[in-house]
N, C-alpha and C positions, 0 to 999 in steps of 0.2 A: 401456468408457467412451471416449468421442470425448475427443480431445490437443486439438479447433482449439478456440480462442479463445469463449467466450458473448458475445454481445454484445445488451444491450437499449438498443432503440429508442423514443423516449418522444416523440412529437409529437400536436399532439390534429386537425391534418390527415393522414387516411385516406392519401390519394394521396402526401402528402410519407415519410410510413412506409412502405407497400410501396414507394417508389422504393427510399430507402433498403437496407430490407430484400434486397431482388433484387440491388441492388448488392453488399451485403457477402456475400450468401450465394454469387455469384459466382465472389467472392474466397477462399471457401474460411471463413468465419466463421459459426459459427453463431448465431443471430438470432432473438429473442423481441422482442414489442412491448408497447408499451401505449400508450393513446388519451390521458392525460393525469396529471394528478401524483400521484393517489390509486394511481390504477392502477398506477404507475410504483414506487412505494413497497411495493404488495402486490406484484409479480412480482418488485422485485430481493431481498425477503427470502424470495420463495418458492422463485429459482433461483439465487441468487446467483450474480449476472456477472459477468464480469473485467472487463468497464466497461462505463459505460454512457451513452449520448449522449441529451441532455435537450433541448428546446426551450424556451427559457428562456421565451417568453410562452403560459401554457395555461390553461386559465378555471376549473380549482379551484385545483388549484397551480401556483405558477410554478416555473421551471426552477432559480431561484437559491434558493426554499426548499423541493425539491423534494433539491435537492446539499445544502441545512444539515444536514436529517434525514436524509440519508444516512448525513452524517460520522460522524453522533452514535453510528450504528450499527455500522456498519466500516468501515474505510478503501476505496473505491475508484477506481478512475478515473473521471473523468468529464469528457468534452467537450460543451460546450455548441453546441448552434444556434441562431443569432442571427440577427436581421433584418438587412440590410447595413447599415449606415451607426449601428447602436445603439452606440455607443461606448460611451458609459453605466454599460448592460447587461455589456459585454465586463468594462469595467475592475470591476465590482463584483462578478463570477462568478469570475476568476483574484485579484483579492484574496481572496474565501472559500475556495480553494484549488481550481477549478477547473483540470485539468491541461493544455486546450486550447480553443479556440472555434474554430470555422466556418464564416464566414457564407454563410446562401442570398441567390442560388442559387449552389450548389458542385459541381464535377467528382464524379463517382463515383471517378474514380482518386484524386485527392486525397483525399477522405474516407476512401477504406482505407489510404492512405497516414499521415494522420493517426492514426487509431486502431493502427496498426500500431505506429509509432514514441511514442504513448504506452503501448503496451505493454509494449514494451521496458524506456519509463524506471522504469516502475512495477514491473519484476523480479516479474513476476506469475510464480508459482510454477507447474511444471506438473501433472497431474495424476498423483498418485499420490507427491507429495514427502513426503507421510507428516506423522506425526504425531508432535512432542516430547514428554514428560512430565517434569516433575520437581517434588520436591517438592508444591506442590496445583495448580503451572501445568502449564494444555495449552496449547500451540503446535500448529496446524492451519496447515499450508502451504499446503495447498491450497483448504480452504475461506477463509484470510485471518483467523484467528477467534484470539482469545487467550482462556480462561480460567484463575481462579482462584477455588480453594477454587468451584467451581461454579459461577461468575458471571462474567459474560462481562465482561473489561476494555476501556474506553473508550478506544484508542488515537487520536490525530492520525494523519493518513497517514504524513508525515514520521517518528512514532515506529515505525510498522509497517515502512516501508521498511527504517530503520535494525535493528530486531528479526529483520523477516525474513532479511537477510542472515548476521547471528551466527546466525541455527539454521540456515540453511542449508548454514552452516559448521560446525556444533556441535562441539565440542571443536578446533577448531584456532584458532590467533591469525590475526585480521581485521587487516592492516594498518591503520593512520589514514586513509594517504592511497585507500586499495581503498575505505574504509566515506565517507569523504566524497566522493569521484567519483563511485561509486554511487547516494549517495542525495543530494547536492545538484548535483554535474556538476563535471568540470575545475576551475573556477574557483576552488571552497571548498577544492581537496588540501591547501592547507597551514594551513588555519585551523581548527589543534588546539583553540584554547577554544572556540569553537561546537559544533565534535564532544563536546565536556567534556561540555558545559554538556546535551544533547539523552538522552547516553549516562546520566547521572543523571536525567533523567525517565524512562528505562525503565524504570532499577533501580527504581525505586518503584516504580513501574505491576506490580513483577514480586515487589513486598513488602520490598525490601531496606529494612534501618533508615537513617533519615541519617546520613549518611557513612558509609556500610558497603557495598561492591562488590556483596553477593550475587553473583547466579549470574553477573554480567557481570564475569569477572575481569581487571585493569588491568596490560598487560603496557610496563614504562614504556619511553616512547621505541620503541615498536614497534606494538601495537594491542589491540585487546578480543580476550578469547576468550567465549565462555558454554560453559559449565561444565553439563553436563547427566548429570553422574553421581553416583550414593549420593554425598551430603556423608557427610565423612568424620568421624570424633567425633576430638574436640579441633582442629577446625580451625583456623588460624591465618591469617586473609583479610591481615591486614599482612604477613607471609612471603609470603603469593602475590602481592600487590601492589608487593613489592620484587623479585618473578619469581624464586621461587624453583624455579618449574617450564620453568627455560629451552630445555629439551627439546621444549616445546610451541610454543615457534618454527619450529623446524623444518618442523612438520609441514605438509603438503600442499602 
């Protein structure tokens, strides 16, 4: 299985997609298209991408409810291409959680430059980071996919970034400030009750009861761990939450 990058291509002008396309493939990325929004919807559930660049004007679907339905589906990257001067457009695509825009006409180097560096911020997992299990959740690294009890959980990106990090760590403590640099950038390292506050919408996405850790355990004044091993019988999640596994700082 190829390590470079999938990347789908969604414009419903022929001539703007193969430039595209030649371009990235140039760069070493590999490169699926599709002519417009319906299209762009069946190819990225059929190849699932690591991101995918949309044209935000296409004559069945648009590019901003072309990224809605994405979301709905799994987290992915997605940079938008824009007409020059649609400001509009720009500021309504990065409000719904677009991760960058481009406007034509744009450099070939620039546009691999751009997907590149949303690659990054997106901690897109490589191929073969393998698969979690515990209890009735799967964690899928590499396809990007969370299930429970069978059914696939509806993550924001934001909660996928911050999840995918803890299993990519699994079993060792995540700093605060590693999980907030991570998944929001420099700025957010010290603003622990945002982190609180995102870190309890997992837990639930992941079945924990209110106010009960589950598998994301609270190591205080230090960071999360998740916990991916046989629960053990008579567990005591208040003892683990006053760290009573201080050994688990250490690690890594």
């Amino acid at each position: 299985m190829s390590t470079q990058p999938l990347v789908l291509v969604a414009d419903d002008e022929p001539r703007i997609t193969k430039l595209v396309a030649i371009a990235l493939a140039e760069e070493g990325f590999r490169v699926v298209t599709a002519d417009g929004g319906e299209a762009a919807l069946a190819k990225a559930e059929e190849v699932r991408p690591d991101i995918i660049l949309l044209d935000i004007v296409m004559p069945d679907l648009d590019g901003i409810e072309v990224m809605r339905q994405l979301r709905e589906r799994r987290p992915v990257p997605v940079i938008l291409l824009t007409a020059k001067g649609s400001t509009a457009d720009k500021a309504k695509g990065l409000d719904l959680g677009a991760d960058d825009y481009i406007a034509k006409p744009f450099h070939p180097d620039e546009l691999a430059a751009r997907v590149r560096a949303v690659i990054r911020r997106s901690g897109g997992a490589e191929p073969g980071a393998g698969v979690l299990r515990f209890d009735d959740v799967e964690i899928d690294l590499e396809r990007r996919m969370v299930t429970r009890g069978g059914e696939l959980v509806q993550l924001s990106r934001t909660e996928w970034l911050l999840l995918q990090h803890l299993a990519a760590n699994a079993g060792k403590v995540v700093l605060h400030t590693e999980l907030l640099t991570k998944v929001w950038g420099p700025e957010y390292r010290d603003d622990l009750q945002y982190l609180r506050v995102w870190v309890s919408r997992v837990r639930r996405k992941l079945g924990a009861a209110p106010g009960e850790p589950g598998r994301i355990r609270t190591f205080q004044g230090i960071g999360y761990l998740l916990d991916v091993e046989p629960a053990a019988r008579g567990d005591d999640s208040a003892h683990e939450e006053a760290g009573a596994r201080p050994e688990a700082a250490l690690i890594g």
